[in-house]
C-alpha positions in Angstrom: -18.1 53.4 -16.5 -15.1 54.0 -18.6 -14.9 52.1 -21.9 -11.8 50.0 -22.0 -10.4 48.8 -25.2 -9.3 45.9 -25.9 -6.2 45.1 -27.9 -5.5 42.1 -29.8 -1.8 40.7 -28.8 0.0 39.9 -31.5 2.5 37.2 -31.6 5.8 38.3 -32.0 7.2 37.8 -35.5 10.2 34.9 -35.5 12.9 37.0 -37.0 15.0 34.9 -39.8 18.4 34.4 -38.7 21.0 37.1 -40.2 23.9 35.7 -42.0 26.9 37.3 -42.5 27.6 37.6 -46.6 31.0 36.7 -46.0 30.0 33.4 -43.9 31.0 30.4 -45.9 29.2 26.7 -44.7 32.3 24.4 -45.4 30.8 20.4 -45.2 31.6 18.4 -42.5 34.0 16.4 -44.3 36.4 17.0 -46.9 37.3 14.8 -50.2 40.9 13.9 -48.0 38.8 12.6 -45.0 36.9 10.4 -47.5 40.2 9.3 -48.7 41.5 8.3 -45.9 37.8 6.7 -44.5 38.3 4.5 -47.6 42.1 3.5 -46.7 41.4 2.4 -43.0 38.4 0.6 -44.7 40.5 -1.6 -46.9 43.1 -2.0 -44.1 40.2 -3.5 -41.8 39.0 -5.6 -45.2 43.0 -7.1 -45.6 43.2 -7.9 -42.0 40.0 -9.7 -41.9 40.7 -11.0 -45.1 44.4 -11.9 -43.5 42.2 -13.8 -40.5 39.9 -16.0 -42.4 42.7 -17.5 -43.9 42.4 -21.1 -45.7 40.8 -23.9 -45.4 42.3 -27.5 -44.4 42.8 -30.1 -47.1 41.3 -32.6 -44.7 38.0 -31.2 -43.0 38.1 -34.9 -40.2 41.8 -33.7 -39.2 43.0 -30.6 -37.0 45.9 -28.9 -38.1 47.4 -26.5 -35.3 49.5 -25.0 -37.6 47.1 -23.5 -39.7 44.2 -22.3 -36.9 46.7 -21.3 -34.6 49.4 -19.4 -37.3 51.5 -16.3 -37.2 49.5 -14.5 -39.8 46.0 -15.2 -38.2 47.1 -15.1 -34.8 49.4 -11.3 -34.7 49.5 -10.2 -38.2 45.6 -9.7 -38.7 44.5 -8.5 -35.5 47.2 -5.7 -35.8 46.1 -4.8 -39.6 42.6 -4.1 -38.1 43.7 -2.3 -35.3 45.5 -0.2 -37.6 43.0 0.1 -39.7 40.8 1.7 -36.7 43.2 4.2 -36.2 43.2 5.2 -39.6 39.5 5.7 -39.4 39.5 7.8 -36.2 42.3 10.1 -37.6 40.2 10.2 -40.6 37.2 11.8 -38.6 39.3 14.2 -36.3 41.0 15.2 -39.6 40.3 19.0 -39.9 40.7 20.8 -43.4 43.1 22.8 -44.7 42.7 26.2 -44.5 43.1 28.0 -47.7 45.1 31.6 -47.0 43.7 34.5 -48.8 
């Protein structure tokens, strides 16, 4: 009979990925995105702020006027809209790109 040999397979080696040296990570965000992030948030604070409102001098009466008023009614809902927008263009904000 012929002898046969037997050969151990070996795993092939996970190669580590290759970079380029020029290849610069840039972070997801930038320090204007923050900024911006932080605007909308205090937009969405003043409007909810703008909502709570006041609070009756009387707590056994109903006052229409104040519940039901311009500011609580249009004016805050609108300031948090607003402020959502800002926080969307905030996160589709892309960075400047710096010209060599």
């Amino acid at each position: 009979m012929a002898d046969k040999k037997q050969t151990a397979v070996k795993p092939a080696a996970s190669k580590p990925a290759v970079t380029a040296p020029d290849a610069v990570s840039t972070p997801l965000f930038t320090k204007e995105n923050y900024r911006w992030m932080i605007i909308g948030a205090v937009i969405v604070a003043v409007g909810m702020f703008v909502m709570s409102g006041g609070k009756n001098a009387d707590p056994n009466t109903f006052d229409t006027n104040l519940v039901y008023s311009t500011s609580r009614i249009t004016v805050a809902p609108v300031l948090i809209v607003l402020g959502l927008l800002v926080e969307i263009y905030a996160i589709f904000k892309k960075p400047k790109v710096k010209q060599l």
